[in-house]
N, C-alpha and C positions, 0 to 999 in steps of 0.2 A: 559628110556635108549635109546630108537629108534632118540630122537628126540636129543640127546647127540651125537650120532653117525656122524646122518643126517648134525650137525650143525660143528662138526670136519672136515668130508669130504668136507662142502662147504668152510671152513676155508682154508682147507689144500690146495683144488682147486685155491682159490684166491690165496694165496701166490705162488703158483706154475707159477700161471697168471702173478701176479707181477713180479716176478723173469724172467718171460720170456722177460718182453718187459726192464730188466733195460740196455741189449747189444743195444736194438734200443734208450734207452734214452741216454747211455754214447757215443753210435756215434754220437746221434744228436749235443750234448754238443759238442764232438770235432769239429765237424763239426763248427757248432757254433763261436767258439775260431777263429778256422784257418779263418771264412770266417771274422771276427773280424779284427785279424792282417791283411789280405790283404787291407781290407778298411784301419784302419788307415796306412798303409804304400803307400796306391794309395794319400792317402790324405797327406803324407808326401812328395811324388813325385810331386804332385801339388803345395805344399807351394815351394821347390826348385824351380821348373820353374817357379812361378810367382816372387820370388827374384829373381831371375835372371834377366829376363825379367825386374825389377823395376828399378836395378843395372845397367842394360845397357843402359837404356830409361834415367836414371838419376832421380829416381823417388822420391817420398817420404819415406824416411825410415822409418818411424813410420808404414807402412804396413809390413816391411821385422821385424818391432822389435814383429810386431803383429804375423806373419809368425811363427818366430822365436820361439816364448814362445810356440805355441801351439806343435813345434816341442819338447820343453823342457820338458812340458808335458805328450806326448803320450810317448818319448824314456825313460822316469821315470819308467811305467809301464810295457815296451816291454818285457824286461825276464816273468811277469806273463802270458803273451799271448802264452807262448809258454809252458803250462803242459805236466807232462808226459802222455802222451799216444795220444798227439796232432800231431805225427808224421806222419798219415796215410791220405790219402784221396788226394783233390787235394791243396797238401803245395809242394813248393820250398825250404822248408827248410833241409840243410842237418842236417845228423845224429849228426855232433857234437856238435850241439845248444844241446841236451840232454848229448852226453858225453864226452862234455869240458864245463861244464856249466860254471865253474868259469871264464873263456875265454870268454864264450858269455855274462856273465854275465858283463866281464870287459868292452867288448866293446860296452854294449849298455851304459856301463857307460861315456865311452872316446863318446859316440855319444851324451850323455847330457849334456857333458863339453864343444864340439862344438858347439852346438848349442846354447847355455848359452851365448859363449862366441858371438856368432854371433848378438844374443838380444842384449847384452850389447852393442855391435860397433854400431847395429842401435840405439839402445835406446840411444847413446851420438851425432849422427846424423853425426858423422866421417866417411863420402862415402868412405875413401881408408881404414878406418879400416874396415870397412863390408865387401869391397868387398875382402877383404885378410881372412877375417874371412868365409865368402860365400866358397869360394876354400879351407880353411882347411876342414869343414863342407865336400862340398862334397868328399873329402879324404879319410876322416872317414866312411862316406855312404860306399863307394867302399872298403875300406880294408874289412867291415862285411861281404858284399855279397860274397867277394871274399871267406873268411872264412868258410859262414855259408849260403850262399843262391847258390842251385843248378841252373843251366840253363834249 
């Protein structure tokens, strides 16, 4: 019976244990997340300046159709980068990315259509449609922030 006891108590202690560190794992996670979206969005800031930069050099567009997709790519996923409970810490993101989700939702959608549309103008290698499609793009960037990203 002692050793029944004995082996409850050590049980009941570890779970106790667990349960203590799951607020230090769910911050890490958020933590995590948020440090997630910053990169890829430092690295969506990076592909626009280097199109830019390619556009005005007169460059090869097959780098800006490169650019492009992986912008296609990452704003595919962006709604998941932002869970609930990812609001706290150090994020720029305002409160309404959680409560106008369908709005955040639409406009990482209208940010996958621009950039879609930006691959395609370089992928056909038409410099005045890229570069009209480059300035919608950035449009679309700027209305979200405006929206849903704090200063």
């Amino acid at each position: 019976m002692r050793i029944k006891q004995a082996s409850l108590a050590l049980l009941l202690l570890g779970a106790a244990g667990l349960a203590g560190l799951a607020p230090a794992g769910l911050a890490r996670a958020q933590g995590d997340v948020v440090a997630q979206r910053q990169a890829g969005l430092k690295r969506m800031s990076g592909n626009l300046e280097a199109i830019k930069k390619t556009l005005e050099a007169k460059g090869d567009l097959s780098l800006v159709a490169e650019r492009s997709q992986d912008m296609v790519t990452f704003f595919q996923g962006f709604p998941a980068l932002f869970p609930p409970g990812s609001d706290t810490g150090d994020t720029h993101a305002r409160p309404a990315v959680w409560s106008d989700r369908a709005e955040f939702q639409a406009a990482a959608g209208r940010m996958v259509a621009a950039a879609s549309k930006l691959h395609e103008a370089a992928a056909s290698g038409d410099a005045d449609a890229t570069a009209t499609a480059f300035r919608e793009a950035g449009g679309t960037c700027g209305a979200c922030h405006r929206a849903f990203r704090a200063r």
